[in-house]
N, C-alpha and C positions, 0 to 999 in steps of 0.2 A: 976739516978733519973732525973737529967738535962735531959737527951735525951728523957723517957718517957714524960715527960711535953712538950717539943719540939714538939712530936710525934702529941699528941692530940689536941697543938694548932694548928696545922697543917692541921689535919683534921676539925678541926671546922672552921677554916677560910674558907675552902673548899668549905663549906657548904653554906657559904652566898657570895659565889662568884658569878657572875652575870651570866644566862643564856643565852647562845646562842640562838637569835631569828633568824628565818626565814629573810632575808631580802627579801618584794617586793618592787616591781616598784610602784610610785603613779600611781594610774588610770586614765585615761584621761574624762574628763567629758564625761558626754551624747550626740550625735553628734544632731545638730539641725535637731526640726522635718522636716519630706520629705517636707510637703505641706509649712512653711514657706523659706525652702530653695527654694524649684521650684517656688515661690511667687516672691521672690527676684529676679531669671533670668528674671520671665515671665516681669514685671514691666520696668525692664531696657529696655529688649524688643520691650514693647510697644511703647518706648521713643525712643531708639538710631534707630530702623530700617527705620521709617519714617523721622527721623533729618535727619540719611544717606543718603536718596532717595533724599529729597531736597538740601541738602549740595550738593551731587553730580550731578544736576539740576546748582547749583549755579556756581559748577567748572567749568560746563562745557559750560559755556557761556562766561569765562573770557576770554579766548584765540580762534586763529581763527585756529591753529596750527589742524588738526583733530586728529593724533595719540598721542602724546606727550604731547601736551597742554591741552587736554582737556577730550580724553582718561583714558590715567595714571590716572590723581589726581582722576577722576569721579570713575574709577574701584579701586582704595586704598580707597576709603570715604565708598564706599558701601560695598566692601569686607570687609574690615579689622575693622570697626569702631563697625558693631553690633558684630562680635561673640568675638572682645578681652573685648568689656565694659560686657558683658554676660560672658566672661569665668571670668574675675576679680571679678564679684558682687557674680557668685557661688563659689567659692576660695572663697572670705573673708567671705562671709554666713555662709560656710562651717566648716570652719577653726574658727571662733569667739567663737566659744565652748572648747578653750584652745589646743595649739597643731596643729601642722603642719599637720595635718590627709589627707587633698587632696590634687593631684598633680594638677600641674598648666595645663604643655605641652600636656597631653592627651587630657584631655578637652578644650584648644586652637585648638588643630588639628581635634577636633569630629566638634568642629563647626563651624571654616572655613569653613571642606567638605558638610558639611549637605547649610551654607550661599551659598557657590557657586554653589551647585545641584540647589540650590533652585532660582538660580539667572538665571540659567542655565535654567533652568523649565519655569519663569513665565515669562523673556523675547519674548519669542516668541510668549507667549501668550499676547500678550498686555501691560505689567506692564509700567506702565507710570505714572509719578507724575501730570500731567493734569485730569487724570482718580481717580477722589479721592476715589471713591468704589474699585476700584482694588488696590489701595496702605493699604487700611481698611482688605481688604482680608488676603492679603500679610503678611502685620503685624501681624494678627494675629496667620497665621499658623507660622510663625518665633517664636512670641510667645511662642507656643506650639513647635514646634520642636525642637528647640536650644537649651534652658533651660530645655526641657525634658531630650536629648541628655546629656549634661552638668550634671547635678544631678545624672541622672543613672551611669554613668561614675565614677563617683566621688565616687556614694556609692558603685558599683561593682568594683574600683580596687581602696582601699584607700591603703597609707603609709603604711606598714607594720614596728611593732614597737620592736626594737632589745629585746632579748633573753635577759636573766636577769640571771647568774649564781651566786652563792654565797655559799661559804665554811664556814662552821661553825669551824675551826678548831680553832681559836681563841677569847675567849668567849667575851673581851672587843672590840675588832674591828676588824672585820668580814671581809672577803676581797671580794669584788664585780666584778664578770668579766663583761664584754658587746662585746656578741659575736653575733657579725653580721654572721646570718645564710647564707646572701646572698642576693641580693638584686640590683637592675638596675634602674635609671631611665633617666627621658628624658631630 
């Protein structure tokens, strides 16, 4: 008689034992819209491409040196100053909607090449900080290319976000694997 009572407390306990749920991944918010994301490059843009042109105006009058002294600093102000402040304002733009979503390196490297094509381009053609309609130009095709560049990049190859496995086989604490399918970056 023991053992039948045994039997069916057993089963009834059973019963109000907790179900095994599905474990997901939380979702990652909604990614900011395109137009205030490309908003944010074009603005820094506007700002850092002309600082640059004058900053590197400014370098290049400090020193009498032609390749070294005044060279160098003037081609690191203009190269490097618009498209790292342009890649960091689309990064954090990006990315402030929760989660590591954009890479940083590809879009550093999309607008470096696109800064220098473009430096590459508009030098022969006249670009000069004396010329204030040509520097108005200038800026705002960098504007529009950079931050376009940047965005598009950003949206066509984001973070891809690990695989989420989980076993039901135990109903109070469910065991979670994180199996990276693969994955490279820069």
């Amino acid at each position: 008689m023991v053992q039948f009572a045994l039997f069916f407390s057993l089963l009834l306990s059973q019963a109000d034992a907790p179900v095994a749920k599905e474990i997901t991944p939380d979702k990652a918010s909604e990614p900011v819209d395109f137009a205030y994301h490309y908003a944010a490059g074009s603005a820094v843009a506007i700002l850092a491409v002309p600082a640059s042109l004058y900053l590197g105006q400014e370098l290049a009058g400090l020193s009498n040196d032609i390749y070294l002294g005044a060279a160098l600093p003037v081609l690191l102000s203009i190269g490097l100053i618009p498209p790292v402040l342009i890649t960091a304002v689309t990064v954090l733009v990006g990315n402030s909607g929760g989660g590591a979503r954009y890479r940083w390196w590809p879009t550093l490297l999309a607008t470096l090449v696109i800064n220098g094509a473009s430096l590459a381009i508009a030098a022969p053609l006249g670009l000069a900080t004396l010329s204030f309609g040509k520097v108005v130009v200038y800026t705002l095709a960098q504007a529009v290319l950079q931050p376009g560049a940047a965005v598009l990049l950003q949206r066509a190859w984001p973070k891809n976000d690990p695989v989420v496995l989980s076993t039901p086989s135990d109903p109070v604490t469910s065991r979670t694997f994180v199996v990276p399918t693969g994955s490279w970056r820069f």
